[in-house]
VEXLUM-262520 format. One record per residue (C-alpha): x, y, z. Coordinates in steps of 0.5 Angstrom, whole numbers, padded with zeros to 4 digits, always signed. Example, Ala and Ser with C-alpha at 12.3 -4.5 7.8 and 13.67 -1.06 7.14 Angstrom:
REM residues 2
+0025-0009+0016+0027-0002+0014
REM end
This chain:
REM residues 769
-0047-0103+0212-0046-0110+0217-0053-0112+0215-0052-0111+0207-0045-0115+0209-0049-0120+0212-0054-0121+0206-0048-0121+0201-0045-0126+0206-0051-0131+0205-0052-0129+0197-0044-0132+0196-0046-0138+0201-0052-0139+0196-0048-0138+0190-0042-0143+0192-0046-0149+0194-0050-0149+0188-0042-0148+0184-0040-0155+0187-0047-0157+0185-0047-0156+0178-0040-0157+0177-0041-0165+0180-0046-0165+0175-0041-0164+0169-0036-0168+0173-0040-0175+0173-0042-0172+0166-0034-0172+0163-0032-0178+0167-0038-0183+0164-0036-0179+0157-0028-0180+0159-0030-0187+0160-0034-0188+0154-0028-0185+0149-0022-0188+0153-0026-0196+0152-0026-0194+0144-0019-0192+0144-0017-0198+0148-0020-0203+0144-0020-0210+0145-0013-0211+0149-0015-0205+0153-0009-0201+0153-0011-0194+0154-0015-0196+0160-0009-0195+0165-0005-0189+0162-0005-0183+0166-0008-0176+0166-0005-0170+0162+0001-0166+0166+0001-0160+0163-0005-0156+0159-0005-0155+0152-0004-0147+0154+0002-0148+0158+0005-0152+0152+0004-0148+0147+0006-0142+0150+0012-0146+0151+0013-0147+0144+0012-0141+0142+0017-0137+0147+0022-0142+0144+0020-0141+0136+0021-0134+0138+0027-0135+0141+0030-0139+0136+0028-0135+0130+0031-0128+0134+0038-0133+0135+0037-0134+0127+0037-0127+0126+0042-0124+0129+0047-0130+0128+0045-0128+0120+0047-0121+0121+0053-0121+0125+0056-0128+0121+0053-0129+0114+0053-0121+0113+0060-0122+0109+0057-0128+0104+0052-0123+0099+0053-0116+0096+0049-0109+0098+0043-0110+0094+0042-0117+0097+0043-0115+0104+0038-0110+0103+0033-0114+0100+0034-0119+0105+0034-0114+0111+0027-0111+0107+0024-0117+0105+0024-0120+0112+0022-0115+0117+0016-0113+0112+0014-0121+0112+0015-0122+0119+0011-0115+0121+0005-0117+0117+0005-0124+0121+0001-0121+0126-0004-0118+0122-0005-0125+0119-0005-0129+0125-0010-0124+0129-0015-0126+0124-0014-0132+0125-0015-0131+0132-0008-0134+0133-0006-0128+0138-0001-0131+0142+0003-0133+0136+0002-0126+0133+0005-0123+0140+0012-0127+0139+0011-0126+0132+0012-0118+0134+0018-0119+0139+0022-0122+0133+0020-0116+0129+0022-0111+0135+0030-0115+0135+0030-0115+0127+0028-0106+0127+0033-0106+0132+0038-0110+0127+0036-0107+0121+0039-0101+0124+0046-0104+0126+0046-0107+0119+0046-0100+0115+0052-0097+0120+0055-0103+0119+0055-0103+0111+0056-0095+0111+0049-0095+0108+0048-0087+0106+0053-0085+0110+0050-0087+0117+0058-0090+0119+0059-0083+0119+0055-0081+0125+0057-0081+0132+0055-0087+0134+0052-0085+0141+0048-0080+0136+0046-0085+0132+0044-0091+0137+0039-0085+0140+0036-0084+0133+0035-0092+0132+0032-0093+0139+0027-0087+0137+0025-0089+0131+0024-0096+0133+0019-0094+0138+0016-0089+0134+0015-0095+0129+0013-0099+0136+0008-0094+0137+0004-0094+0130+0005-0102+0130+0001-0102+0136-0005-0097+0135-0006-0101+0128-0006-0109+0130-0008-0108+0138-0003-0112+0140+0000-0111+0147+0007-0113+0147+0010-0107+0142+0006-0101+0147+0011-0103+0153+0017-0105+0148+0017-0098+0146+0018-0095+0152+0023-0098+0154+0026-0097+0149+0025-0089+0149+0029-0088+0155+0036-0088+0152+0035-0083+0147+0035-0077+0150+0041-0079+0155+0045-0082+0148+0044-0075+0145+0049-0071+0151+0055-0075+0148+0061-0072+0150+0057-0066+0154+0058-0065+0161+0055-0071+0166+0050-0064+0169+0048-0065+0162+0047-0072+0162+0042-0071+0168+0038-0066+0165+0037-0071+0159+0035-0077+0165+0030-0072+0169+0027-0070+0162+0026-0077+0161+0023-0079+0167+0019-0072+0166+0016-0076+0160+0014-0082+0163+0010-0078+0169+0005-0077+0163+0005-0085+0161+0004-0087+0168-0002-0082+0170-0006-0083+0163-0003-0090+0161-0007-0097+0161-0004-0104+0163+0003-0106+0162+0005-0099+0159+0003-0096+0166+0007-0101+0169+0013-0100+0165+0013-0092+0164+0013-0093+0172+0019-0098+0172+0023-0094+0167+0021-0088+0171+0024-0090+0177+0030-0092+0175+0032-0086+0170+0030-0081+0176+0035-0087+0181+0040-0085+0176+0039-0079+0175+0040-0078+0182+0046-0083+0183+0050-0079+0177+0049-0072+0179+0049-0071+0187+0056-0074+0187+0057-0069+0181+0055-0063+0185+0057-0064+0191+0064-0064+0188+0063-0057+0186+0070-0053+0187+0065-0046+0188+0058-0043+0190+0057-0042+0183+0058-0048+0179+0054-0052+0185+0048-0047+0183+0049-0049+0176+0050-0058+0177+0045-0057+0182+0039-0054+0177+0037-0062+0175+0037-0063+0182+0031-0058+0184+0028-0060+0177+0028-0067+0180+0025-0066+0187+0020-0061+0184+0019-0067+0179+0019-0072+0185+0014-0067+0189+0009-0067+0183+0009-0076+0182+0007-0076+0190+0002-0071+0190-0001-0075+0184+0000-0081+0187-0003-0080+0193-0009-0075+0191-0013-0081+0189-0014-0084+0196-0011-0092+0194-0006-0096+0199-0002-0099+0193-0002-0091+0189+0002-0088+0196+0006-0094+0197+0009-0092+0190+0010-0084+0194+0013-0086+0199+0018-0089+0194+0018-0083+0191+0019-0079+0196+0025-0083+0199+0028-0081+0193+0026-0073+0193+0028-0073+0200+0035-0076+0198+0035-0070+0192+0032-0064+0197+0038-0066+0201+0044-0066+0196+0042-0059+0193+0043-0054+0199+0049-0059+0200+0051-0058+0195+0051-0050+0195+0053-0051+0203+0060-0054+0201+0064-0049+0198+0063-0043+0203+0064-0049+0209+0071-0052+0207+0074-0048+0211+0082-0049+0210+0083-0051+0217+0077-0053+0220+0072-0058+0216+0065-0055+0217+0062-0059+0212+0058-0064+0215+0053-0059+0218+0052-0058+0210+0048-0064+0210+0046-0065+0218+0041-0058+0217+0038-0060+0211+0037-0068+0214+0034-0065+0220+0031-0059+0215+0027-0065+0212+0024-0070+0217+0021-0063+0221+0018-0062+0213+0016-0069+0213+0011-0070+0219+0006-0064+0216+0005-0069+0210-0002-0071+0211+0000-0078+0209+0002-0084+0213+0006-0088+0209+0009-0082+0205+0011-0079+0212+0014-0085+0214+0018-0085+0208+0021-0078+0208+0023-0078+0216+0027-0085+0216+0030-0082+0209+0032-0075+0213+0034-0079+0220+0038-0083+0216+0042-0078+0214+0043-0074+0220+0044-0081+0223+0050-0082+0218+0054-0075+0219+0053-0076+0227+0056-0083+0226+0062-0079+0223+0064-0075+0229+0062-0080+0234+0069-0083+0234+0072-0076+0236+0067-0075+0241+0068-0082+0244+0075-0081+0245+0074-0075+0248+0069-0078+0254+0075-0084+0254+0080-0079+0256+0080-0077+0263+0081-0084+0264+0088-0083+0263+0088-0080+0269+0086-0086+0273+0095-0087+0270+0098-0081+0272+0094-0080+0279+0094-0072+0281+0100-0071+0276+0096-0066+0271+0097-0059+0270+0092-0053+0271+0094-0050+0264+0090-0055+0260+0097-0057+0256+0097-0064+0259+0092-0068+0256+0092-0075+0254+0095-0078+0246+0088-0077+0243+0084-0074+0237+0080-0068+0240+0074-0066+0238+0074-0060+0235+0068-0054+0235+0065-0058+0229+0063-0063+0232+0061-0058+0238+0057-0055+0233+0054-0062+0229+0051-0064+0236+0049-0058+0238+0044-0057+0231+0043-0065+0232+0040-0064+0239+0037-0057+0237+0033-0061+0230+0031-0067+0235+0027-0063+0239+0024-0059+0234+0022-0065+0231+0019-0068+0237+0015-0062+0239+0012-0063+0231+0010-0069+0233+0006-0069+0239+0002-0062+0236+0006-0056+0239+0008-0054+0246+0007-0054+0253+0012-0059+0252+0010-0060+0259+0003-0061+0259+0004-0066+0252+0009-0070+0255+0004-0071+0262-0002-0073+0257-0004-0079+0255-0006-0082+0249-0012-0078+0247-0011-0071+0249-0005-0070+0244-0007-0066+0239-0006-0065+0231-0003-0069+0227-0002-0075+0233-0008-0074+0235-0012-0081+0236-0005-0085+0234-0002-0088+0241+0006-0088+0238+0005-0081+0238+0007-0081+0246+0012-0086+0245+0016-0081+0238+0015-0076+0243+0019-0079+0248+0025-0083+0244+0026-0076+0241+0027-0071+0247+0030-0077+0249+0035-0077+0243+0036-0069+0244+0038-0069+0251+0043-0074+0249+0046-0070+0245+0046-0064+0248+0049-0067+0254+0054-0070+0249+0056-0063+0246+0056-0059+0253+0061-0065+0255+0066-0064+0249+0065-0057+0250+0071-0056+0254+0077-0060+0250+0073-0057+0243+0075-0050+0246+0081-0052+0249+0079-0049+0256+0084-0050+0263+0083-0055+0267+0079-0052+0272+0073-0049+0267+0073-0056+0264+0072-0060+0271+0068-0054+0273+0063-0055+0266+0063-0062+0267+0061-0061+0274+0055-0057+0274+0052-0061+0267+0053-0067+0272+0048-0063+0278+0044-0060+0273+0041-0067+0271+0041-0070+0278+0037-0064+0279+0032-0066+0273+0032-0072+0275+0030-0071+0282+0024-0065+0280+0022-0070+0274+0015-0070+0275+0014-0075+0268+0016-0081+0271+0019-0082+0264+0023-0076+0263+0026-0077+0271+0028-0084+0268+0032-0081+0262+0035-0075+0265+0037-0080+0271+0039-0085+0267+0044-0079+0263+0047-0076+0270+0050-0083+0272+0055-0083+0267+0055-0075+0266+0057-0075+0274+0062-0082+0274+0065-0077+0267+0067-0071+0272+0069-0075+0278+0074-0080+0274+0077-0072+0270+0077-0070+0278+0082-0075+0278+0087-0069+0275+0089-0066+0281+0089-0066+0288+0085-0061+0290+0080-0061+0284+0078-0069+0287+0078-0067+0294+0072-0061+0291+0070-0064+0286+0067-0071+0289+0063-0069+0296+0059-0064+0290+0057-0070+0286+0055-0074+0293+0051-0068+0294+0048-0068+0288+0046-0075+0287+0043-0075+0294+0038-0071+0292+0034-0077+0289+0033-0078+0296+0028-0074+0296+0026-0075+0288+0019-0075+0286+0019-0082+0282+0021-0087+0288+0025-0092+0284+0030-0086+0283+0032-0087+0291+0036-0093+0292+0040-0091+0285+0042-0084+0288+0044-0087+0295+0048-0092+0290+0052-0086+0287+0052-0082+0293+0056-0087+0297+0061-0089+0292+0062-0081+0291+0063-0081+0299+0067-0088+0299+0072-0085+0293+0073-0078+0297+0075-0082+0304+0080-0086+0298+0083-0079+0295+0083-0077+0304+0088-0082+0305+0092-0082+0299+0092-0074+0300+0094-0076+0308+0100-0081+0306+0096-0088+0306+0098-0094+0302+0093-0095+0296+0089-0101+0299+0089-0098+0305+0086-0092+0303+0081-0096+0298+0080-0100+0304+0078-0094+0307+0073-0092+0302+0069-0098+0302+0068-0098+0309+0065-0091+0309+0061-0093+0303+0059-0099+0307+0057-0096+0313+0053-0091+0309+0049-0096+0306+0048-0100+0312+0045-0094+0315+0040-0092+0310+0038-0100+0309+0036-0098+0318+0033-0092+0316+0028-0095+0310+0026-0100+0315+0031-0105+0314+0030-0106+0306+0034-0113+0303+0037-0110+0298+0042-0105+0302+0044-0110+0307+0047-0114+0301+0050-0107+0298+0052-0105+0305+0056-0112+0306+0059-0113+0301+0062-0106+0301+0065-0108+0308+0068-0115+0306+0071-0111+0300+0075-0106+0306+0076-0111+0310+0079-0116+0305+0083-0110+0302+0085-0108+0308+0088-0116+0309+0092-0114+0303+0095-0108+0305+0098-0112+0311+0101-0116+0306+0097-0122+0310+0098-0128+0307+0094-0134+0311+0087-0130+0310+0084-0135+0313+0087-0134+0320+0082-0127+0320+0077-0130+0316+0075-0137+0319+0074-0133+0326+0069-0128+0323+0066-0134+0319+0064-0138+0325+0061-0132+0329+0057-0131+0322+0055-0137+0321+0053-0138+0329+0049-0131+0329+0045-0134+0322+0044-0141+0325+0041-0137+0331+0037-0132+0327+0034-0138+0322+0031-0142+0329+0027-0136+0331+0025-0134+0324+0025-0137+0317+0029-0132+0313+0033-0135+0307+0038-0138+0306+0043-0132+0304+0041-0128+0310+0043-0133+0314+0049-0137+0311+0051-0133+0305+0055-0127+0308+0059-0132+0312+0060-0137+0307+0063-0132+0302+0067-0129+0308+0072-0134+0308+0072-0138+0301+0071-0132+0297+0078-0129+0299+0081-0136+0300+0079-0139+0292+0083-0131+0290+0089-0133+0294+0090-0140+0291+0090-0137+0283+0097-0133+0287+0100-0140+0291+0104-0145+0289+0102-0149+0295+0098-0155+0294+0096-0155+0301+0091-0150+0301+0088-0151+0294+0086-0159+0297+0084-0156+0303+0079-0151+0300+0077-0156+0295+0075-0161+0301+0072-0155+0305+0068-0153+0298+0064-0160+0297+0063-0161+0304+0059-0154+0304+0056-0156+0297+0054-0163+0300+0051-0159+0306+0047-0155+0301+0044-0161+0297+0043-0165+0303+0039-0159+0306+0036-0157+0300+0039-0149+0301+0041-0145+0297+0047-0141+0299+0051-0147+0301+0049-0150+0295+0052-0144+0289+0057-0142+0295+0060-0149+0294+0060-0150+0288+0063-0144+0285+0069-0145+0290+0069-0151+0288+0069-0151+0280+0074-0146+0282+0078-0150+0285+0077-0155+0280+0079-0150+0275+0085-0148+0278+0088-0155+0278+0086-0157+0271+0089-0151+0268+0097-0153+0267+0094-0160+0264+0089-0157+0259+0095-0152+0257+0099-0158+0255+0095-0161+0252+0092-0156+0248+0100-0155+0246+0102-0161+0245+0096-0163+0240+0095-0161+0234+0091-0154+0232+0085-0157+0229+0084-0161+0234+0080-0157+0240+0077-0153+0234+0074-0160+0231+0072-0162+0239+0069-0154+0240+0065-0156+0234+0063-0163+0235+0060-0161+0242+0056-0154+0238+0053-0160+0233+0051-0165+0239+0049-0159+0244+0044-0157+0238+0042-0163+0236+0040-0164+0244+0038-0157+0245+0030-0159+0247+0033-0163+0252+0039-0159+0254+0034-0154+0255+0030-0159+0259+0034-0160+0265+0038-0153+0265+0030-0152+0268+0029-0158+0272+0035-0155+0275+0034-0148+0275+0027-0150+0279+0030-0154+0284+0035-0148+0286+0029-0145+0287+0025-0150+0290+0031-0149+0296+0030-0145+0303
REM end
């Protein structure tokens, strides 16, 4: 095959050299004879030797001419019928009527003989508008008593006997514009004839309709093809648009069965289209399927909701959103045993779309729920044990337990389908080409898998959270449910052994176990139990298999701890800070201990720390000490000493070495002055910060640098604040709204140079010890 490419390759190369030879050729010709012609036309004065070429070719023109002809003739027409009708008496009408239809319909046979088709074509579309206005023109003069007809009736009659005559007037002048003409006008008819029937039968006439076209795409040719497939879809679209809302009103069982039957026609109808558009194997006949099949998708849908409605509306309790979710996940399972691609695609997006949308309708209830124990944080250890206090939020209810629990369910089925079957542990441990029909060979396949699970674990931890309020269960068995959900995805987190998986389940168990403590917060006891079995768990990643869980659960486990030896002070009698101080400290220093444990790891010693200077600041606050700097400035100094001794001996970073004692003693200080109305410190601070910013500069290191610098556009910031608010009062309105938007010009009108130097300075931040 690449060798008979090749070979056709050289032969086009060979074809095309000689095209431009030939065509240069009969160039140099016509110009010597353009030359020749434009010199005799000039005459003596020369007056066409400089006139310039044709701008438009003389098929242009004369299609032009032609569009307009018939345009204005068709105008003519319908301005005598409508207008000038009144002027003549009955026969005359008629003759006229007569005359001029029979003389325009025989143009065209005239004029294809002359071998004028163009003109013959626009000749036949004034003959369609006048068919179609000799029809309003006998209804309007009562002619045999038309005017008594009903008026949908007779519009289907006129619409079917034109395309009838449509039909006949193609096959005997062969010309191609009646043919399309004639279907699109046959559309209406069946629709028209239901007249003041129910709209179930209106439907049965659209899907009819739509039936007929399949014959005319199927075995039709050219544009009677193109326009049977266009008019299909759309007469299947409003097909669908008017009788799924009709059905899914159905007030009983027996009546959706009997608004649904067009509905399964047309799937059934759809179902046929596809399988006749994707058995020839062409990429343009399945993109035309997976079109269809978005719209039998949609249809397989409605039918069994439809059906589902009536016995779900439960007075009370609204189940009626399983009645569209099942049968939503029901056709994305569906979907992936087609065999074709782009028809697959289509039906799962359409069924996911729809679960997406119902769960979306619960998801406001569900999030509420989950906001809930915050309320707790309000009323510390003033909730009952009965479960009758809970905070003013809608609930959720056992639909919306029921809705994740089936959206959960249907993702992990649809899942298992796509990576070919179970052992789901050996599919999710595979790699790409040992997955199994139909994903074999396909890399998305892994990564389907995986958002999937991911999706229906999701869920299923989202219904077994709401699960307690949804049943209204005490407050003991909902914290106690919470609590073992929250161990139970530590554990899968910490036995993972794909490495994605223990990711998902980790990434799952940190909000799930910082949901439980912040509901433990209802009760004494239940916070002093609760938070030392949730430390516990997230300390088992400390022996996970994936060893980037590690530092996260040792992260969880302190925090756990830090709020246990919080809720141990409130519990003994503490002040808040005080108690908080304590937290923070115990949080500290575990950390720190497993920083010492792994060696020393930087990112510890930074977490350790900073949780010891938020105790000790905490600590300042509860005794209520105003003049920080008296017990900061003295640490500061001896951390400031010890960095100084430890970069002589080492060259360690600037942070290691400064950045702890420079926060230590500025960071309090900048909180305390957005608090004091003495200027004394704001300006002492303010020298203080640009020293340490000018020490950074100078030495080229990071810490000093960005330490000072914050503090002192902080300091800045707080200063300027009551002249900018006065001004911003005392001018108008518009004014910063006009200032903002002069800068956004200016900023994106010097975006590449504005971009430039935030680079230039980001690199020599860099470029600092």
């Amino acid at each position: 095959m690449d060798q008979a490419l090749a070979g056709l390759r050289d032969q086009q190369a060979r074809l095309q050299a000689r095209r431009t030879e030939l065509l240069g050729i009969l160039r140099a010709d016509a110009a010597g004879q353009g030359a020749a012609s434009a010199r005799a036309a000039a005459g003596p004065g020369g007056v066409g030797a400089g006139a310039p070429g044709r701008e438009v070719s003389p098929g242009a023109a004369k299609n032009v001419l032609l569009i307009l002809g018939g345009l204005l003739l068709t105008v003519a027409a319908v301005v005598f019928t409508v207008v000038s009708w009144g002027q003549m008496s009955m026969a005359g009408r008629a003759a006229v009527l007569a005359a001029f239809t029979a003389l325009v319909m025989l143009a065209p046979v005239v004029l294809i003989r002359r071998r004028l088709t163009a003109t013959a074509e626009t000749v036949a579309g004034l003959a369609v508008v006048l068919l179609l206005l000799d029809g309003y023109a006998a209804r309007r003069v009562g002619f045999l008593g038309l005017d008594a007809l009903d008026a949908s009736h007779y519009t289907a009659g006129v619409f079917g006997l034109t395309a009838l005559i449509l039909v006949a007037y193609a096959r005997g002048t062969r010309l191609r514009g009646p043919a399309p003409v004639a279907v699109v006008l046959a559309q209406p008819v069946l629709p028209l004839l239901t007249g003041d029937l129910p709209e179930t039968w209106l439907v049965v006439m659209l899907v009819a309709t739509a039936a007929l076209d399949v014959p005319l795409v199927r075995y039709g040719r050219g544009a009677v093809r193109v326009t049977a497939a266009v008019a299909g879809s759309g007469v299947a679209t409003l097909a669908l648009l008017v009788g799924a809302p009709d059905a899914l009103g159905s007030p009983s069982v027996g009546q959706a069965l009997a608004r649904s039957a067009p509905l399964v026609a047309l799937a059934l109808l759809g179902g046929f289209v596809t399988w006749l558009l994707t058995r020839p194997g062409k990429a343009q006949g399945e993109t035309w399927a997976a079109v269809v099949t978005v719209g039998t998708a949609l249809t397989l849908i409605a039918v069994p909701a439809a059906l589902a409605q009536p016995v779900l509306d439960v007075p009370g309790t609204d189940w009626r959103p399983l009645a569209y979710l099942v049968p939503a996940l029901a056709v994305v399972l569906a979907a992936a045993w087609l065999p074709w691609r782009r028809v697959r695609l289509a039906g799962t997006a359409t069924g996911g779309m729809v679960a997406l949308l119902t769960t979306l309708v619960v998801l406001p209830r569900v999030v509420a729920t989950l906001v809930a124990p915050l309320a707790w944080l309000d009323v510390l250890w003033t909730g009952t044990w009965n479960g009758r206090q809970w905070p003013p939020f809608e609930m959720v209810t056992p639909v919306d337990v029921a809705v994740l629990g089936t959206l959960a369910a249907g993702l992990l089925a649809v899942a298992v389908k796509a990576a070919g079957g179970w052992p789901l542990k050996a599919v999710a441990e595979r790699g790409t080409g040992g997955w199994p029909a139909p994903m074999k060979g396909a890399a998305s396949g892994v990564l389907v898998f995986r958002v999937l699970a991911v999706g229906a674990l999701v869920a299923g931890v989202l219904m077994v959270a709401v699960v307690p309020q949804a049943f209204a269960m005490p407050y003991p068995a909902a914290l106690a449910v919470r609590v073992v959900l929250a161990v139970a995805l530590a554990l899968a987190a910490t036995l993972g052994r794909a490495p994605w998986w223990a990711v998902a389940c980790a990434l799952v168990a940190g909000p799930a176990s910082a949901h439980a403590a912040a509901y433990a917060f209802g009760s004494e006891p239940a916070t002093l139990t609760a938070l030392p079995i949730l430390a516990a768990a997230a300390a088992m990643a400390l022996v996970a298999r994936v060893k980037e869980l590690r530092i996260w659960g040792l992260g969880f486990a302190a925090l756990f701890l830090g709020l246990e030896a919080v809720a141990v002070g409130f519990s003994l009698g503490l002040r808040v800070l005080v108690a908080a101080s304590v937290g923070f400290a115990v949080a500290g220093v575990l950390v720190l201990l497993r920083s010492l444990w792994a060696g020393g790891a930087s990112g510890l010693r930074y977490a350790g720390t900073t949780l010891l200077l938020l105790a000790s600041w905490l600590r300042l606050g509860a005794d209520e000490v105003t003049v920080v700097e008296a017990y900061t400035v003295p640490c500061s100094l001896v951390l400031l000493g010890s960095g100084w001794l430890r970069r002589r001996r080492a060259p360690v970073s600037s942070w290691a070495a400064y950045g702890t004692g420079l926060s230590f003693t500025m960071l309090p200080s900048l909180v305390v002055v957005y608090s004091d109305t003495e200027w004394r410190r704001s300006l002492a601070l303010g020298v203080v910060a640009l020293a340490v910013l000018f020490a950074g500069a100078r030495s080229r290191l990071q810490a000093p640098t960005v330490v000072g610098g914050v503090v002192l556009a902080g300091v800045v910031v707080r200063e300027l604040a009551p002249y900018v608010s006065e001004m911003l009062l005392a001018v108008p309105r518009w004014v910063p709204i006009a200032v903002g938007g002069v800068l956004l010009v200016v900023v994106g009108a010097t975006y590449e140079a504005r971009m430039r130097d935030l680079r230039r300075a980001r690199d020599v931040l860099r470029a600092m010890g």
